[in-house]
C-alpha positions, 0 to 999 in steps of 0.5 A: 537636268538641274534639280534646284530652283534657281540657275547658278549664284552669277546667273541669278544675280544677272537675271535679278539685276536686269530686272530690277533696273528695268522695273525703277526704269519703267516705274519712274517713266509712267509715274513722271508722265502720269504726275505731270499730266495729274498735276496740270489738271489739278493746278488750277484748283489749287493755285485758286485757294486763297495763299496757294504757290508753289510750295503747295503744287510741290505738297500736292506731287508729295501727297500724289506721287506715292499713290501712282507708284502704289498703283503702276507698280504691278503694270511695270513689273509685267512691262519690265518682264516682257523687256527682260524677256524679250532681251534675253529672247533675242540675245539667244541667252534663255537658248544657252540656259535651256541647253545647259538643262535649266527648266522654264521654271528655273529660267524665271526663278530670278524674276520670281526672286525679285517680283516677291521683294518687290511684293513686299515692299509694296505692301509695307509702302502701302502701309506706312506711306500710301495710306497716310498720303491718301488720306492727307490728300482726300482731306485736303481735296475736300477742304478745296485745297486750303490749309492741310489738316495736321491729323492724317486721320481727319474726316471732313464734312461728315453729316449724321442723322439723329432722328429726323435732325441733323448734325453736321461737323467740318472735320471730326478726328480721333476714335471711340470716346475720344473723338473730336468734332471741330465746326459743329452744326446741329439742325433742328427739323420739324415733321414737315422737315423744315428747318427751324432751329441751328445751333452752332458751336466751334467744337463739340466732344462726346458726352455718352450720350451726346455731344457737348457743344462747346460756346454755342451759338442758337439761331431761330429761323422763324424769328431769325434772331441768333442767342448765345447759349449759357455754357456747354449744352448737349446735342444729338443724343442718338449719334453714336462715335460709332456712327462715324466710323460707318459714314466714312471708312476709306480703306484706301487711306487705312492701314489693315490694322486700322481698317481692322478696327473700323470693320470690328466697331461696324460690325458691333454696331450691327451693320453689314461689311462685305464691301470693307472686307473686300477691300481688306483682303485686297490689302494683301492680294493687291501687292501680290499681283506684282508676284503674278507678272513674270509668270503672266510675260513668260510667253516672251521668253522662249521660242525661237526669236528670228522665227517672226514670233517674238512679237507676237509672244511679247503681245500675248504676255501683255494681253494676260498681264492686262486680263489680270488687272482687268478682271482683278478690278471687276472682281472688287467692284462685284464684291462690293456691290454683294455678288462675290463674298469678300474672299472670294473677290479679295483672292479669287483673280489671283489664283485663277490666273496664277493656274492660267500662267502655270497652264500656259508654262506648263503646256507649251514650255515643259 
């Protein structure tokens, strides 16, 4: 019996590289199927924005592409796993590696290897790319596809209370006292909450407090009669920047760094952010799942291969892989909604399978 982790230097490279071919090769299969179905139901919507071509479908597939890959990674690396295992199965090769005294551990330990780089890059991808891609994406969506907003980080179409008015801005960017309001509306009600006055202006900075309209424009709706205001004037006192940031946190177009700083800024303000905190450990649960796969496929592995039951090994493997996914997404939705504390639904799917596969390992295997 061998007492290390992984087979010997040429079996480990061997088992890694069929891996890692199988897991680009199915990846790029899904998300090639998956973009092009995405893109023609989408076509349409942008090909109907004033200007749009084909330069603007290529920047669509641009901006959607890292998401599918982000999101079908875990799905190919449980996929490739069953692949490799079944073609080593049948190949009678795990036969001739547990014959030399290598444990069902070491026979997986390759695919450990290369499931745990493969973790990692997703959560850097994740960060550097994915975030600013859906962000991009979501703001572009929300502008029906017309001209992308330079700023990754840009809010559109954000309506604030303040007091029994309204302040509504076309995009907002920037943070703290630096934010940015562009396309700023303020909406004057009455104790009935009828309109009756709006003052507009192109921009609007924050005024602490306040927000100073920049070239306003005051239009009376009784009167109907529109007046240009003299100077900068300030609006909307009670809004807070912070306010914002609470109307509309997008955890999926946020970093963990930046995230990190909208759940502290909610929280000064005294709001509650169970369902962010959810989503922030999920940041780092999510591209760990890809580390779950070969341990949820190893049923696929062993056993006789012309016992008839390979088959159905490969089906069950499959079948936890998706009970995973299944419950990880359930586990989010509840914390969302209150039912799990944060942790417990960023982690606890994780865990409670990765002592399912270890079981299963164990128990039929060891």
């Amino acid at each position: 019996m061998q007492f290390e982790f992984f087979p010997s230097r040429t079996m480990t490279f061997y088992i890694a590289k069929m891996f890692a071919v199988r897991i680009v090769a199915v990846l790029l299969m899904l998300v090639l199927v998956l973009q092009m179905l995405d893109l023609l139901s989408e076509s349409g919507s942008i090909l109907a924005a004033p200007g749009n071509g084909q330069a603007q479908l290529l920047t669509y597939v641009s901006l959607r592409f890292p998401q599918l890959v982000s999101r079908f990674l875990p799905y190919s690396v449980l996929l490739a796993t069953i692949i490799t295992l079944m073609t080593l199965n049948q190949n009678s090769e795990v036969i001739a590696m547990k014959a030399s005294g290598l444990s069902a551990h070491q026979v997986l330990a390759p695919l450990f290897l290369v499931a745990a780089v493969t973790s990692l890059v997703t959560f850097a991808f994740n960060e550097r790319v994915v975030a600013r891609s859906t962000a991009t994406l979501k703001a572009w969506e929300a502008a029906d596809y017309g001209p992308i907003p330079v700023d990754s980080g840009v809010k559109t179409n954000v309506w604030l209370q303040d007091g029994q008015n309204i302040l509504f801005a076309r995009s907002v960017t920037g943070e703290g006292a630096a934010i940015r309001m562009s396309d700023v509306s303020w909406y004057r009600r009455d104790p009935t909450g009828m309109v009756t006055e709006i003052v507009a202006a192109p921009s609007a900075s924050y005024a602490r407090p306040g927000w100073r309209f920049d070239r306003p424009t005051a239009f009376d709706v009784q009167s109907a009669r529109q007046t240009d205001l003299p100077g900068p004037q300030v609006y909307a006192q009670s809004v807070e920047p912070v306010q914002v940031v609470i109307k509309n946190v997008d955890a999926d177009g946020e970093s963990v760094t930046h995230l990190s700083r909208s759940i502290e800024a909610i929280r000064a303000a005294g709001f509650r952010t169970g369902e962010i905190d959810g989503k922030w450990w999920h940041k780092f649960s999510g591209p760990l799942s890809a580390l779950l796969m070969p341990l949820l496929g190893a049923t696929a592995a062993f056993g006789l291969a012309r016992s008839g039951h390979l088959f159905i090994r490969a089906i069950g493997g499959m079948a936890l892989g998706f009970a995973y996914f299944v419950v990880d997404n359930a586990a989010l939705a509840m914390g969302n909604f209150g039912g799990y504390p944060p942790l417990l639904a960023g982690w606890a799917p994780f865990f409670l399978f990765l002592l399912i596969g270890e079981t299963v390992l164990v128990r039929t295997e060891e």
